[in-house]
C-alpha positions as CSV (number, residue, x, y, z in Angstrom):
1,X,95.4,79.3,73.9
2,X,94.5,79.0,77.7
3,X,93.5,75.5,78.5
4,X,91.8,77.6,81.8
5,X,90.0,80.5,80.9
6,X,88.1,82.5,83.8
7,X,85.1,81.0,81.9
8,X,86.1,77.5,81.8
9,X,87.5,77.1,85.3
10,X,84.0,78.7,86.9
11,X,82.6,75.8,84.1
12,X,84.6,73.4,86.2
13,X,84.4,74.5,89.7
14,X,80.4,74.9,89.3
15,X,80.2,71.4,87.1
16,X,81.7,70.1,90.5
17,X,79.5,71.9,92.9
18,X,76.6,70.7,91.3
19,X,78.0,66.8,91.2
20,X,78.3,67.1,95.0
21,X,75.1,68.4,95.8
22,X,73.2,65.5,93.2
23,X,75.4,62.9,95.6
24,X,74.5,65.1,98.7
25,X,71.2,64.8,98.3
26,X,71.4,61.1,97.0
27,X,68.7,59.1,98.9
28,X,70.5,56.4,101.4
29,X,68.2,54.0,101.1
30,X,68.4,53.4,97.4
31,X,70.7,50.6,95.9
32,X,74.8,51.9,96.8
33,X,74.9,50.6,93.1
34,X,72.7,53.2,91.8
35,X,76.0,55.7,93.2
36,X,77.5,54.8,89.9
37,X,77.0,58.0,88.2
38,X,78.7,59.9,91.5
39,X,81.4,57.8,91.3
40,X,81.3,58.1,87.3
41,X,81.5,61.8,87.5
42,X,83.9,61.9,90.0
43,X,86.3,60.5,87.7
44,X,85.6,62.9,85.1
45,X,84.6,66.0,86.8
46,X,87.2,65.5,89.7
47,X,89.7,65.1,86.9
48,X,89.5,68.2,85.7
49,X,89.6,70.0,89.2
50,X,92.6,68.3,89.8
51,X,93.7,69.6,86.4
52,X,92.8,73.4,87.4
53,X,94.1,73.2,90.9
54,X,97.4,71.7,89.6
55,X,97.2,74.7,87.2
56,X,96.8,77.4,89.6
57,X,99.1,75.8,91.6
58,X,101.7,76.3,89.0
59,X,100.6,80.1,88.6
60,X,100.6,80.5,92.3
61,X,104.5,79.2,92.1
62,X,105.5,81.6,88.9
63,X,104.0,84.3,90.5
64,X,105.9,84.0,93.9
65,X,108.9,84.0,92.0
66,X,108.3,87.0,90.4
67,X,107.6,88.8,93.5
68,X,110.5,87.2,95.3
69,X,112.8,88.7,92.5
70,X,111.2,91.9,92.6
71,X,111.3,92.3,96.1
72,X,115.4,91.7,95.7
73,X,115.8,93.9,93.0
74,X,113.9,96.7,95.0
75,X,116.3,95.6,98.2
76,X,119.3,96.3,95.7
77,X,117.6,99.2,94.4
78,X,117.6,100.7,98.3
79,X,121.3,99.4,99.1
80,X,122.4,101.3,95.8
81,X,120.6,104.5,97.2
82,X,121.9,104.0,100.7
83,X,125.4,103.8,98.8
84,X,125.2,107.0,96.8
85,X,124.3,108.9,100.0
86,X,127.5,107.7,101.8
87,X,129.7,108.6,98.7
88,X,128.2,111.7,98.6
């Protein structure tokens, strides 16, 4: 099962949007203690960000490796043809 499905990480990313607008439009002159639900969420809702971003970081990484190997098996691919040309 995928921890991050499209659904869940737009879930995230717009469960975070939505914390930073509430704290956006927080009104300064109120009590800073009255922040404590920002701060709350932060630690829940920035948690899981991190999570997904650590996530996609780790799919961005796999994925360069596949391409990076690809690219050096087409390379080898081209050298072999360049090879079989000469011999020819």
């Amino acid at each position: 099962m995928d921890l991050y499905t499209k659904e869940n990480q737009k879930e995230i990313v717009d469960n975070f949007i939505e914390l930073l607008k509430d704290a956006d439009n927080f009104p300064r002159e109120k009590d800073p203690d009255d922040y404590k639900p920002f701060w709350v969420g932060l630690r829940d809702r920035g948690a899981s960000l991190l999570g997904l971003t650590r996530h996609l970081q780790s799919s961005l990484r796999a994925a360069h490796i596949v391409i990076e190997r690809l690219e050096q098996s087409n390379k080898s691919d081209k050298d072999d043809l360049e090879l079989d040309k000469l011999t020819e």
